[in-house]
C-alpha angles and dihedrals in degrees: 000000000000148000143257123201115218114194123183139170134179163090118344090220085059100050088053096067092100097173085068091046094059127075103245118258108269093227108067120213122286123270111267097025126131111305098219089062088039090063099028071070104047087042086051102040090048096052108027086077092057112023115106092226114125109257121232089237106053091209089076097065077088086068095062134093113288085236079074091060104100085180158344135223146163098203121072082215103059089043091057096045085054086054095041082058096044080052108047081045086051103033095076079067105043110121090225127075088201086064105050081056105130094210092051094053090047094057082045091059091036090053090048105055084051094052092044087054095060102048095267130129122237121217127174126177120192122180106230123208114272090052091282122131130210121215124191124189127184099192113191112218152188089068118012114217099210091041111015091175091077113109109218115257102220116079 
C-alpha cells in the first residue's frame, strides 16, 4: 500500500458545485426523462473524471487525472510530514485564527499518519482569505479501503 497527496485551492463559489464533486449515479436517467437532467448526466459523468475539483468522497481522488497527484509515499509518516508542510505554507491564510493554532496542526499531521497507517484516507478543508477554500487530501491505494475497486492513478 501506498499514498497519494491532493492538494486544491480555490474559489469558494467553485467548491460549492457539489454535482461536480460526486461520482455520477451509475444508473442514468431513464429514457424519456427530462432533458435537462438527461444532459446535467451526461455533463456530470464527462467531467467528474477529469475536473480538478475535491471530490465529496475522498476515495475518488484515485479516479482523477495522475497530473493531480502533489505527491507519493510508502510510508504513513512521510505522507503526514508532506501535509504538516501544505499546512504551516497555508496556515498564515486561513480565515480562522483557531485554525492557524500550531498545537492544533500538529495534532492534524500527527492524526493522519495514524489514520494512514491504518488504511484510512485523510482529508482536511480550510476557508482562505479572499472567499477561497483549500482543500488537502492524503488517499491510500492499491487497494482503497473505503472503495477497493479504484485502479491507482499513477503508472
Amino acid at each position: 500500500m501506498h499514498h497519494h497527496g491532493y492538494l486544491w485551492t480555490g474559489s469558494r463559489q467553485r467548491f460549492d458545485d457539489e454535482a461536480l464533486r460526486r461520482p455520477p449515479n451509475p444508473d442514468p436517467p431513464p429514457d424519456g426523462g427530462k432533458p435537462e437532467l438527461v444532459q446535467r448526466y451526461r455533463e456530470v459523468k464527462a467531467e467528474f473524471p477529469v475536473v480538478d475539483l475535491p471530490p465529496l468522497e475522498t476515495a475518488y481522488w484515485l479516479v482523477k487525472p495522475e497530473k493531480l497527484v502533489r505527491g507519493t509515499w510508502q510510508e504513513p509518516k512521510e505522507a503526514a510530514a508532506w501535509l504538516g508542510e501544505r499546512l504551516a505554507e497555508h496556515a498564515p491564510r486561513f480565515a480562522s485564527g483557531s485554525d492557524r493554532d500550531g498545537t492544533q496542526l500538529a495534532l492534524l499531521v500527527d492524526s493522519a499518519a495514524e489514520r494512514l497507517g491504518r488504511g484510512g484516507d485523510v482529508s482536511h478543508g480550510f476557508y482562505l482569505e479572499r472567499p477561497s477554500f483549500l482543500s488537502l487530501a492524503l488517499v491510500c491505494c492499491s487497494p482503497n479501503r473505503a472503495v477497493p475497486g479504484l485502479a491507482c492513478p499513477v503508472r
